[in-house]
MARNUTI-426523 format. One record per residue (C-alpha): residue number from 1; x negated, y negated, z; chain. Coordinates in Angstrom, 3 decimals. Example, Ala and Ser with C-alpha at 12.3 -4.5 7.8 and 13.67 -1.06 7.14 Angstrom:
REM MARNUTI-426523
<r num="1" east="-12.300" north="4.500" up="7.800" cadena="A"/>
<r num="2" east="-13.670" north="1.060" up="7.140" cadena="A"/>
***
This chain:
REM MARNUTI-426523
<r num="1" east="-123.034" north="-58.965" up="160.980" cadena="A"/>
<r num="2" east="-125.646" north="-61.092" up="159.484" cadena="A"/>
<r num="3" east="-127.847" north="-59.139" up="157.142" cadena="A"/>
<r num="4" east="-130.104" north="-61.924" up="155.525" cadena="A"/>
<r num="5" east="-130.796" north="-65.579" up="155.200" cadena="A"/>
<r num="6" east="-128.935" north="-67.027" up="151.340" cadena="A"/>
<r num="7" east="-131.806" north="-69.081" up="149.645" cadena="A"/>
<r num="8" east="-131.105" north="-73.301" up="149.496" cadena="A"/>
<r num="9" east="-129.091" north="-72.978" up="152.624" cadena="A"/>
<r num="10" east="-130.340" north="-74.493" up="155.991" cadena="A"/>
<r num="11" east="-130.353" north="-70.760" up="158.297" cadena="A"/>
<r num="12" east="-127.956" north="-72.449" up="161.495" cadena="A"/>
<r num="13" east="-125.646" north="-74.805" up="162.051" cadena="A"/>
<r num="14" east="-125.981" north="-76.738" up="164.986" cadena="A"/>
<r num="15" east="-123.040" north="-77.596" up="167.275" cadena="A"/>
<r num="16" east="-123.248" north="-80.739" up="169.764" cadena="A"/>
<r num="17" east="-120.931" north="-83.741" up="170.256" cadena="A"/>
<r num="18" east="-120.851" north="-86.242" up="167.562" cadena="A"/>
<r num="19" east="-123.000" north="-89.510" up="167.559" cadena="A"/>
<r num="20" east="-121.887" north="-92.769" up="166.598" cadena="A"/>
<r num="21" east="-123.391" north="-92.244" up="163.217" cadena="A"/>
<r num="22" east="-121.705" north="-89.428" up="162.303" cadena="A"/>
<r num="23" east="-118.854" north="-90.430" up="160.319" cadena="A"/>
<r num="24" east="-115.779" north="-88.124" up="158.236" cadena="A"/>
<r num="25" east="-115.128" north="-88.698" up="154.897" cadena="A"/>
<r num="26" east="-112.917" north="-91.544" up="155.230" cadena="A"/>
<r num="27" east="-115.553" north="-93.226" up="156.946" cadena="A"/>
<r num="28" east="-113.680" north="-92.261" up="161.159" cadena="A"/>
<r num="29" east="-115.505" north="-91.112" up="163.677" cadena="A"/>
<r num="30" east="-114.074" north="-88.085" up="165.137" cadena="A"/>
<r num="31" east="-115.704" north="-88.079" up="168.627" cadena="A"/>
<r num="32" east="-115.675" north="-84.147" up="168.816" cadena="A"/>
<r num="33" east="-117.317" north="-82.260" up="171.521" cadena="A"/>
<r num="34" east="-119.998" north="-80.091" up="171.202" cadena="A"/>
<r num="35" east="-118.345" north="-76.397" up="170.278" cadena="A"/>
<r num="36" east="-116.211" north="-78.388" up="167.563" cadena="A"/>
<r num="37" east="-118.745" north="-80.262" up="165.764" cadena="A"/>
<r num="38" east="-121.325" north="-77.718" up="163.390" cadena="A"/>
<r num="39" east="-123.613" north="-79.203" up="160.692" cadena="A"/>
<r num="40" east="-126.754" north="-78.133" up="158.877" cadena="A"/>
<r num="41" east="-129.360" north="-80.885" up="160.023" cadena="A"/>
<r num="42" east="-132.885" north="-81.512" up="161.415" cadena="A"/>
<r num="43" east="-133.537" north="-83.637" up="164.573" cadena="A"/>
<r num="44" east="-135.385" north="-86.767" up="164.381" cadena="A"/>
<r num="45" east="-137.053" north="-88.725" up="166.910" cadena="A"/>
<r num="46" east="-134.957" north="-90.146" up="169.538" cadena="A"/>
<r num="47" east="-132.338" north="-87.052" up="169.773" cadena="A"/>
<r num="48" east="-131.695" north="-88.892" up="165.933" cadena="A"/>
<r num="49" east="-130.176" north="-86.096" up="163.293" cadena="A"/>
<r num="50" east="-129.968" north="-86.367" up="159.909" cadena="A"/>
<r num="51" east="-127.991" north="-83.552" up="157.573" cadena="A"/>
<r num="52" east="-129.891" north="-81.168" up="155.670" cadena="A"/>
<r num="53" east="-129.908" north="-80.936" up="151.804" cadena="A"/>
<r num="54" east="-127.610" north="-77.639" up="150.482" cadena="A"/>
<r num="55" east="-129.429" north="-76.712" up="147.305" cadena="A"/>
<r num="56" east="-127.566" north="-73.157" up="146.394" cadena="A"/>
<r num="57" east="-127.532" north="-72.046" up="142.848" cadena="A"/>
<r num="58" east="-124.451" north="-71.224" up="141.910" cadena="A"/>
<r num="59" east="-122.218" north="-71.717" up="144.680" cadena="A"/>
<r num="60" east="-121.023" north="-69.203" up="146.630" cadena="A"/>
<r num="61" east="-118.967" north="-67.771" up="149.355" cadena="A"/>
<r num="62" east="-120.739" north="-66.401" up="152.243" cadena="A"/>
<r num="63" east="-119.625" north="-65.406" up="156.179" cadena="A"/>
<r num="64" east="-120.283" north="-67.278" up="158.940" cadena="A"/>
<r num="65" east="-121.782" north="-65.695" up="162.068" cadena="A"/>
<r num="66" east="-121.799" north="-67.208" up="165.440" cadena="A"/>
<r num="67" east="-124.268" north="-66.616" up="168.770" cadena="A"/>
<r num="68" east="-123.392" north="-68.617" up="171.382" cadena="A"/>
<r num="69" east="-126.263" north="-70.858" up="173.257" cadena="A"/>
<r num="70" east="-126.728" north="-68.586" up="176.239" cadena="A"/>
<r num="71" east="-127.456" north="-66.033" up="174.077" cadena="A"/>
<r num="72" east="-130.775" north="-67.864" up="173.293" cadena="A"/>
<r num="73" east="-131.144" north="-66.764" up="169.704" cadena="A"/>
<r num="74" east="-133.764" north="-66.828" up="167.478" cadena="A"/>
<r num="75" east="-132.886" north="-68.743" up="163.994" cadena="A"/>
<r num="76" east="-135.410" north="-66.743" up="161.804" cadena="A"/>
<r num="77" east="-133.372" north="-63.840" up="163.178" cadena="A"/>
<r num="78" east="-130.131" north="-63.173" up="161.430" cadena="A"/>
<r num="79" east="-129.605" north="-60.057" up="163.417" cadena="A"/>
<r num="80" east="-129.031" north="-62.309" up="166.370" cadena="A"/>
<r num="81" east="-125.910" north="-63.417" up="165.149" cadena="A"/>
<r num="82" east="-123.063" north="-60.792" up="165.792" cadena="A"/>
<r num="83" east="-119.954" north="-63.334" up="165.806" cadena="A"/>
<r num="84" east="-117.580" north="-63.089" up="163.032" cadena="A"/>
<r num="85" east="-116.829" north="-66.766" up="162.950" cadena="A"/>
<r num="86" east="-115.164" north="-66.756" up="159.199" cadena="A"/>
<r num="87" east="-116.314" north="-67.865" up="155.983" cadena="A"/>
<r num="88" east="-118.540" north="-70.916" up="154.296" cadena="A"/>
<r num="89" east="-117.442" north="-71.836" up="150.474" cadena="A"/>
<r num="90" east="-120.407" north="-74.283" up="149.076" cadena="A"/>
<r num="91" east="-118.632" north="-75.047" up="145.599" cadena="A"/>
<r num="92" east="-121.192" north="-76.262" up="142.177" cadena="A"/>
<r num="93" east="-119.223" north="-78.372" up="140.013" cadena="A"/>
<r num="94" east="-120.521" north="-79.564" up="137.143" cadena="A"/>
<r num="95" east="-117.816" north="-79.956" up="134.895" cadena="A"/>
<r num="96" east="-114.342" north="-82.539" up="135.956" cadena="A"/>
<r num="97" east="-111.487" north="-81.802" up="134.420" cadena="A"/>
<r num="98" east="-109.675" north="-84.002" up="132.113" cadena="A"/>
<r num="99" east="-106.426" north="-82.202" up="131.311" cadena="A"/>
<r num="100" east="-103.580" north="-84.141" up="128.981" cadena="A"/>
<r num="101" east="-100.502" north="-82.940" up="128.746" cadena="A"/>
<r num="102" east="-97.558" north="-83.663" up="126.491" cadena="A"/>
<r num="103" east="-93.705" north="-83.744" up="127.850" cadena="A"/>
<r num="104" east="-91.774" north="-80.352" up="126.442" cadena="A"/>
<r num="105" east="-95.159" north="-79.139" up="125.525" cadena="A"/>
<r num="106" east="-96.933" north="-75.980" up="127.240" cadena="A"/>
<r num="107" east="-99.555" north="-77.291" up="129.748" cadena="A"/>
<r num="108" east="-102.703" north="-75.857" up="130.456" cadena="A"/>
<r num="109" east="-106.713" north="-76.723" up="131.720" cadena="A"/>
<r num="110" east="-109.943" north="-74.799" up="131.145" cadena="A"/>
<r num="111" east="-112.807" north="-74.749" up="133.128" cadena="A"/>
<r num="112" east="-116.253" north="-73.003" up="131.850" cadena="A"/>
<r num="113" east="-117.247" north="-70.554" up="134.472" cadena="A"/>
<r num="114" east="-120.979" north="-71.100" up="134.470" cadena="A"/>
<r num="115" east="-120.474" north="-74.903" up="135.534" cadena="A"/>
<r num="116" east="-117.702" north="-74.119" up="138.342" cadena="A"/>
<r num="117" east="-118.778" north="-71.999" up="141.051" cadena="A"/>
<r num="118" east="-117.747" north="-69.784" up="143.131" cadena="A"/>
<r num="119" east="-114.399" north="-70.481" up="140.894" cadena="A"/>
<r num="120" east="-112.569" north="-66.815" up="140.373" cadena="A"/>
<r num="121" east="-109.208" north="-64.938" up="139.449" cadena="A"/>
<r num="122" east="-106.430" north="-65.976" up="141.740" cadena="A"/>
<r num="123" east="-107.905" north="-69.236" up="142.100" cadena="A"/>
<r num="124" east="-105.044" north="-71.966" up="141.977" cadena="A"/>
<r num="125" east="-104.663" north="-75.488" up="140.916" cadena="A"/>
<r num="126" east="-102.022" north="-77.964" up="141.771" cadena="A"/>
<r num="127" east="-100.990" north="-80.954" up="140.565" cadena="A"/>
<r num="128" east="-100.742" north="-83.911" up="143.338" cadena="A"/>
<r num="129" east="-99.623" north="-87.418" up="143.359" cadena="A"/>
<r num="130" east="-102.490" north="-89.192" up="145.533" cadena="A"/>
<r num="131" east="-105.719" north="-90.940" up="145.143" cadena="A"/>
<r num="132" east="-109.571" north="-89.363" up="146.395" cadena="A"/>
<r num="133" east="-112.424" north="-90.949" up="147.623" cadena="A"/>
<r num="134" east="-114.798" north="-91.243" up="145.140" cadena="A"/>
<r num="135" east="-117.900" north="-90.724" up="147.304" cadena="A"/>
<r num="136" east="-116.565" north="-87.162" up="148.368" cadena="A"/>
<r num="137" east="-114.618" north="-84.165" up="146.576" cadena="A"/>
<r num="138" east="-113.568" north="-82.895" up="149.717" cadena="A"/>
<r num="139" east="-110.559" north="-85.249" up="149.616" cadena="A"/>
<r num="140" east="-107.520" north="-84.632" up="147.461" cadena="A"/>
<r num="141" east="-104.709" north="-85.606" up="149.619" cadena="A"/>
<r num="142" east="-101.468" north="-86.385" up="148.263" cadena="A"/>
<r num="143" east="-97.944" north="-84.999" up="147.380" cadena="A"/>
<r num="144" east="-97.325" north="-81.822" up="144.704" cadena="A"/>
<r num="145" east="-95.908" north="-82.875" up="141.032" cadena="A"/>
<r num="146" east="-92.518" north="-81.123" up="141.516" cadena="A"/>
<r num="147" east="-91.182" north="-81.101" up="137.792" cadena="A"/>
<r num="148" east="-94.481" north="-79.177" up="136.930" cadena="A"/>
<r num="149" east="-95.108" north="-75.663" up="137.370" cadena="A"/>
<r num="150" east="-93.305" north="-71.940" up="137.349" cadena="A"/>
<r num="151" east="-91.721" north="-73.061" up="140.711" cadena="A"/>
<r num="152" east="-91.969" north="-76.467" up="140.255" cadena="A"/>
<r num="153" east="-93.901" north="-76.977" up="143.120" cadena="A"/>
<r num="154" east="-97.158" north="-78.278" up="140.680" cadena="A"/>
<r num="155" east="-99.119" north="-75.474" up="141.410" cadena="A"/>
<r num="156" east="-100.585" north="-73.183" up="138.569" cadena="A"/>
<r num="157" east="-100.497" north="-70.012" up="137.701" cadena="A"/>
<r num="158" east="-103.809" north="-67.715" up="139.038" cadena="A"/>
<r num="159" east="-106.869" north="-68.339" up="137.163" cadena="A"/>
<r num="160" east="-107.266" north="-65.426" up="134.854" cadena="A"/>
<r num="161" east="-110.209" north="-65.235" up="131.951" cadena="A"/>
<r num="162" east="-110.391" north="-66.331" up="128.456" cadena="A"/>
<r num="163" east="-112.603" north="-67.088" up="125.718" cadena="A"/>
<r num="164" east="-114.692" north="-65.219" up="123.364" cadena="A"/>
<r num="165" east="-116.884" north="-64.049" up="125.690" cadena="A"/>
<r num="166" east="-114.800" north="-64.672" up="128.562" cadena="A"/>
<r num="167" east="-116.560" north="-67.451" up="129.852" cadena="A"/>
<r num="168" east="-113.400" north="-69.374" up="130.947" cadena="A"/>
<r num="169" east="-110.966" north="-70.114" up="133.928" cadena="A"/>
<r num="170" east="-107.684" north="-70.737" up="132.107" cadena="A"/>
<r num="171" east="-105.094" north="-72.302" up="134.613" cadena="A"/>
<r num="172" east="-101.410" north="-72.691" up="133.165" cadena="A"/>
<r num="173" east="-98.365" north="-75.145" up="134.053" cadena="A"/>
<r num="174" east="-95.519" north="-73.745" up="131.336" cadena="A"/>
<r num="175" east="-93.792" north="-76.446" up="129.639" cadena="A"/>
<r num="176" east="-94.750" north="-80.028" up="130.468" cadena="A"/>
<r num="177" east="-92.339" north="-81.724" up="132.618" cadena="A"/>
<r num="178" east="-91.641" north="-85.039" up="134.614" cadena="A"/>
<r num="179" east="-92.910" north="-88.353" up="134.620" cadena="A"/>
<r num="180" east="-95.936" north="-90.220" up="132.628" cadena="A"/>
<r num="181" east="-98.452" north="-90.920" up="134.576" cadena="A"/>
<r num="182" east="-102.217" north="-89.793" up="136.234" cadena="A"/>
<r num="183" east="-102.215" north="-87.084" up="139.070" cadena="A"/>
<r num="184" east="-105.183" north="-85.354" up="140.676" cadena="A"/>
<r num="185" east="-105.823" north="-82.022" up="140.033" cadena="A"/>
<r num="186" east="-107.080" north="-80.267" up="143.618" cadena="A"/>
<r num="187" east="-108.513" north="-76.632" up="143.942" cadena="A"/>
<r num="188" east="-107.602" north="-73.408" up="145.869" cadena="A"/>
<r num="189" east="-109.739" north="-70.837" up="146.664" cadena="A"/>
<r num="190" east="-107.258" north="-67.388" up="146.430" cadena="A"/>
<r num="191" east="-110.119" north="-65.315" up="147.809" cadena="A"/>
<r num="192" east="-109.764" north="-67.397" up="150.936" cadena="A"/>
<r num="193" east="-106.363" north="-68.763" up="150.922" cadena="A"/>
<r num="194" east="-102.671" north="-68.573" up="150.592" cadena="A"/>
<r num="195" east="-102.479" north="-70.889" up="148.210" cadena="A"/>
<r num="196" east="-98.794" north="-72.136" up="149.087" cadena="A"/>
<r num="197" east="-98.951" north="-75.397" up="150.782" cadena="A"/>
<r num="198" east="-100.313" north="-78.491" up="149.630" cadena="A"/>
<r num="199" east="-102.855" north="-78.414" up="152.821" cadena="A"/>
<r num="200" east="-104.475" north="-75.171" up="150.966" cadena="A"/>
<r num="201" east="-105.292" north="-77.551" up="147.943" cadena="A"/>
<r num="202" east="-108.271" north="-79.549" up="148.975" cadena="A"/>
<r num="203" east="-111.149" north="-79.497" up="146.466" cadena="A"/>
<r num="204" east="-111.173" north="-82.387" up="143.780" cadena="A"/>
<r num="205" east="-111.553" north="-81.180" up="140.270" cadena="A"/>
<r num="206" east="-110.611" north="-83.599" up="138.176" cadena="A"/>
<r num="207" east="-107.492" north="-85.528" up="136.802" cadena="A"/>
<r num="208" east="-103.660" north="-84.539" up="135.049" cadena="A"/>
<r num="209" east="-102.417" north="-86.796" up="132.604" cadena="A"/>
<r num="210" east="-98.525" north="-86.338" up="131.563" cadena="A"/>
<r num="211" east="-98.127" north="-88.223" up="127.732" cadena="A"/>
<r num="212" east="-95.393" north="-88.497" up="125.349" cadena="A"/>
<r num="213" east="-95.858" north="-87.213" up="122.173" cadena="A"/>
<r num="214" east="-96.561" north="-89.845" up="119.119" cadena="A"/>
<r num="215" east="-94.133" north="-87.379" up="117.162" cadena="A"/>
<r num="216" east="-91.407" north="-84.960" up="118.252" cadena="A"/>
<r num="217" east="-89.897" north="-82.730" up="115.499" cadena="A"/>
<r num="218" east="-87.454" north="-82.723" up="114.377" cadena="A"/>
<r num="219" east="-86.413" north="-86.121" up="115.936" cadena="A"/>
<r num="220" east="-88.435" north="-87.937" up="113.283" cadena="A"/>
<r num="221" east="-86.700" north="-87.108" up="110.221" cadena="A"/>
<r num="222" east="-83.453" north="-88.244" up="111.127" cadena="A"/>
<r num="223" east="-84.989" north="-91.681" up="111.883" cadena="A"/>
<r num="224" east="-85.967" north="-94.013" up="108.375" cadena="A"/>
<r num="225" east="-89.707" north="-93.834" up="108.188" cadena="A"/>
<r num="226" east="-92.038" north="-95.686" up="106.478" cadena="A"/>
<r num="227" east="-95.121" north="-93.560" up="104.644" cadena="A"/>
<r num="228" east="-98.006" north="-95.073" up="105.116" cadena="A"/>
<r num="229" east="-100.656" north="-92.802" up="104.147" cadena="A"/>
<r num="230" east="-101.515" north="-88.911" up="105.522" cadena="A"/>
<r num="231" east="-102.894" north="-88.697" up="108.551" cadena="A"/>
<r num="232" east="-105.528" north="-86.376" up="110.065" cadena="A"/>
<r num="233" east="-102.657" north="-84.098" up="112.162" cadena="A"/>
<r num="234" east="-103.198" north="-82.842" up="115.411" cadena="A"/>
<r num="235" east="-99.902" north="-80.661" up="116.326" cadena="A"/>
<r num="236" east="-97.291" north="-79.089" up="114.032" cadena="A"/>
<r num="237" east="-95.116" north="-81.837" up="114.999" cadena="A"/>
<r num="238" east="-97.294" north="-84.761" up="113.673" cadena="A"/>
<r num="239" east="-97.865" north="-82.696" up="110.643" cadena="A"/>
<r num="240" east="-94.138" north="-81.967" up="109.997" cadena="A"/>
<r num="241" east="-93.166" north="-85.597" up="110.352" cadena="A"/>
<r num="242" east="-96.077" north="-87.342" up="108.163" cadena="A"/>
<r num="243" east="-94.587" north="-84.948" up="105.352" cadena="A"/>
<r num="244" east="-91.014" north="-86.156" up="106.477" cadena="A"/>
<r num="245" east="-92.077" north="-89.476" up="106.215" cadena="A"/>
<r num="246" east="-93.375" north="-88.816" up="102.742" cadena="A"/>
<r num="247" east="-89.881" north="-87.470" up="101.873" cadena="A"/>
<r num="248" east="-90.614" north="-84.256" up="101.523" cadena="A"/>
<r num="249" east="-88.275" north="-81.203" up="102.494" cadena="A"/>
<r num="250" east="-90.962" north="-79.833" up="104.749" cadena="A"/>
<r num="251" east="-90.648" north="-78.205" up="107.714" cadena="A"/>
<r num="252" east="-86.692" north="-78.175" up="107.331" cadena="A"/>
<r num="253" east="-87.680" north="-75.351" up="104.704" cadena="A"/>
<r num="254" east="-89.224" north="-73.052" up="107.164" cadena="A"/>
<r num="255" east="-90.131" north="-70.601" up="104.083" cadena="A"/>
<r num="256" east="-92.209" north="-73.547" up="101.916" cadena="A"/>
<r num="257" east="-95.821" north="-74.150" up="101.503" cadena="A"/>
<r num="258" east="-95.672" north="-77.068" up="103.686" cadena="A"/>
<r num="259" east="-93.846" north="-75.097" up="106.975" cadena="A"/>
<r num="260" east="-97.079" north="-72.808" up="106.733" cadena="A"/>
<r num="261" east="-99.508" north="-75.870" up="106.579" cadena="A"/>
<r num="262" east="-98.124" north="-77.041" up="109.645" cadena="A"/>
<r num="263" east="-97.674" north="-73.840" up="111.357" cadena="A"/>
<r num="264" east="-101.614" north="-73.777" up="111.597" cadena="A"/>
<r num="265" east="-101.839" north="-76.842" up="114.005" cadena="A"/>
<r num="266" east="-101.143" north="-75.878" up="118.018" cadena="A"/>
<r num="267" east="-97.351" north="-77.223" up="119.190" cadena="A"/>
<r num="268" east="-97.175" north="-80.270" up="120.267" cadena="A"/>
***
């Protein structure tokens, strides 16, 4: 049962029957009866209502509880509402995800905690092929990424923590697969969901790009290379074939001074 009103969130949702200007996010009108239709709003003049401003900070997952209009009860009253009617997830993002990943390299995003709430262990992410509305991140429909994934089936593994002071959501693919290209990356809350189908995946985070790497070792050194100058390396790969291309043994020498040079950078 209700125990307290949550500060920056309207205290009742009202159900009636939608009005032509209440639209869905693709811009339909649903024409639901009253019963099917809740919102947080205020009325106007002219039986006019206009939605009410959700100003939680962080988000947050809270239960819903439901008294029905007979009941007559009193919205400054939380102990009026005795109806288990589920849960409410009001999500604060402040941080999109930009994730790149290279083909046959491991494939991973991080999210900082602080600017992605109520985001916590067991959360999921999956990888879709689809397009959002722009206006709304309660849209990520679209099709899983099936070469990506433990199951192939895009989805990640559970968010578990990282960083130095564990301030991180790290969510892990394995080894990049598939096809070049842009996919969506859509959320799952576990504390709430399954996390199985792609219906459970329906938060927009941000975006999955699958690359090709510049340089794959040890491809490069059996192809003729010209050197034209050291670059400023980014994996162990590009390392290993700027030194290749310099005609140096290298990496090939997995014992020499240049094998533990490269060694330092992350794989590519």
């Amino acid at each position: 049962m209700a125990s307290d009103h949550i500060d920056g969130i309207p205290k009742v949702m009202i159900s009636r029957p939608t009005q032509q200007r209440d639209y869905e996010v693709d811009g339909s009108y649903p024409n639901w009866p009253g019963g099917q239709y809740f919102r947080m709003e205020v009325e106007r003049s002219g039986g006019v209502y206009d939605p009410l401003q959700v100003e939680t900070n962080p988000g947050l997952s809270a239960k819903l509880c439901w008294c029905s209009y007979s009941d007559n009860c009193d919205p400054d009253e939380p102990g009026d509402f005795r109806r288990d009617a589920g849960v409410i997830t009001i999500v604060r993002l402040e941080q999109e995800l930009s994730v790149t990943c290279l083909i046959t390299a491991t494939c991973a995003a991080e999210l900082t905690l602080e600017r992605a709430t109520p985001f916590a262990v067991g959360d999921m992410l999956m990888v879709k092929n689809g397009s959002v509305d722009a206006s709304s991140r309660l849209s990520c429909e679209g099709t899983a990424v099936t070469d990506l994934g433990e199951y192939a089936d895009g989805r990640s593994t559970p968010l578990t923590i990282g960083g130095d002071d564990d301030e991180l959501g790290i969510f892990e693919w394995g080894i990049t697969q598939g096809e070049v290209g842009e996919y969506l990356l859509c959320w799952c809350q576990g504390s709430t969901r399954t996390c199985t189908d792609e219906s459970d995946f329906t938060f927009h985070v941000g975006f999955l790009t699958v690359t090709a790497p510049t340089y794959v070792w040890p491809t490069c050194a059996e192809k003729e290379q010209s050197f034209s100058g050291w670059r400023d390396w980014e994996t162990f790969d590009d390392c290993c074939c700027n030194y290749a291309a310099a005609g140096a043994v290298g990496c090939l020498n997995e014992t020499s001074n240049t094998y533990s040079i490269c060694a330092q950078y992350p794989a590519r």
